[in-house]
N, C-alpha and C positions, 0 to 999 in steps of 0.2 A: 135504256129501252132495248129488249129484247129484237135481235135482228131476223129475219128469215130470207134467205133466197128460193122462191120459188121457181120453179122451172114446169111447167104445163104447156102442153102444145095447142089443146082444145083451148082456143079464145075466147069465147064465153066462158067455160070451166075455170079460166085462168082469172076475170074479172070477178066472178063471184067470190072466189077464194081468197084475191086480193083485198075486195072491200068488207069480208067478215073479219080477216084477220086483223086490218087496218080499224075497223071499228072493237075490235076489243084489246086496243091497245098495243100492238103489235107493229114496228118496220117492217113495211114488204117490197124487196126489188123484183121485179116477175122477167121473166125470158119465156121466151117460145118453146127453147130445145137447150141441151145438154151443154150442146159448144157454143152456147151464148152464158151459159151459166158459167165455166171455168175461166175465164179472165176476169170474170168478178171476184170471184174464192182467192183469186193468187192477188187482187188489187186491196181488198176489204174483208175483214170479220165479220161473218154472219156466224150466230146462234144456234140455227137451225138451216138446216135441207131440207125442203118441202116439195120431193119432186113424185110427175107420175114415173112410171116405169118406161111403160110401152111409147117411145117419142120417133121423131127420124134423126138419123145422125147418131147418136149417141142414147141408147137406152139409157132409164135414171142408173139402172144398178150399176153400170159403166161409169156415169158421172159419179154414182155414189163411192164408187170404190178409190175414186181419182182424187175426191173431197177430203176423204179420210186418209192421202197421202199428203195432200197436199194444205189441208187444214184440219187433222186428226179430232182436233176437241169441238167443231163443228157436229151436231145431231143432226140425224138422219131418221126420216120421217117418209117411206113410200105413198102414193094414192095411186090405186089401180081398179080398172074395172072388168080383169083378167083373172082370174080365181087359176089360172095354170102359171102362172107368173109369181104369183106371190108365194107359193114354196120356191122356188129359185133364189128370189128376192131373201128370203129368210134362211136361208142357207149359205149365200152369199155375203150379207150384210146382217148377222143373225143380235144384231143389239139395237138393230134400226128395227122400223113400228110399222106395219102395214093396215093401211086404212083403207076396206075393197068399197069402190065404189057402186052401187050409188049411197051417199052418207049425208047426213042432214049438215050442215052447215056447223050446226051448234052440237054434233058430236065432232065434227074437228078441231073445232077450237077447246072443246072443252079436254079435248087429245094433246095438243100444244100447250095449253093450260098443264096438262100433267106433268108435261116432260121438263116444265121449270119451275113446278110448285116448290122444289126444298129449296132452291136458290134465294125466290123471290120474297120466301117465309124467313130465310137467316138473313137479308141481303146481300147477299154471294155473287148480284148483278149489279 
């Protein structure tokens, strides 16, 4: 099963996101902030980063860049609702996928869906 750590600070944001991914098949561990996400990266293998950008503590692109030292073949997935961030974010992390918020549900998962379609088509997972 495809793993994902989310990290979202908006709590509602973060339950919704949880029980879409959860319902189409998907592991989701969720954190509030950045610095609750890194002792999970360095304890366990996730799949996927499914973080926002804009958090306190630790911005995603922060986390994100700490992810890919520290578990490099982990994917990186931003959500943001900051249209001045997401060129940073794509300059910074420019193989990671920015999805500006506000996005239907079912275009993120169908976003996630993409980023493990060859694996899950050869069994590579």
């Amino acid at each position: 099963m495809i793993r994902i750590l989310l990290a979202e600070d908006d709590s509602v944001m973060r339950e919704y996101l949880t029980r879409a991914l959860e319902r189409s098949g998907y592991a989701v561990t969720a954190v509030d902030r950045g610095t609750a996400a890194l002792p999970l990266i360095e304890a366990e293998h996730f799949d996927l980063l499914l973080t926002d950008i804009v958090m306190p503590e630790m911005d995603g692109i922060e986390l994100a860049q700490k992810v890919a030292d520290i578990a490099p073949t982990t994917r990186v997935m931003f959500i943001t609702g900051f249209a001045a961030v997401t060129l940073r974010a794509g300059q910074a992390m420019p193989q990671a996928r920015v999805l500006s918020k506000p996005f239907h549900l079912r275009d993120l998962v169908m976003e996630v869906d993409r980023l493990f379609e060859s694996e899950t088509a050869s069994g590579g997972l």
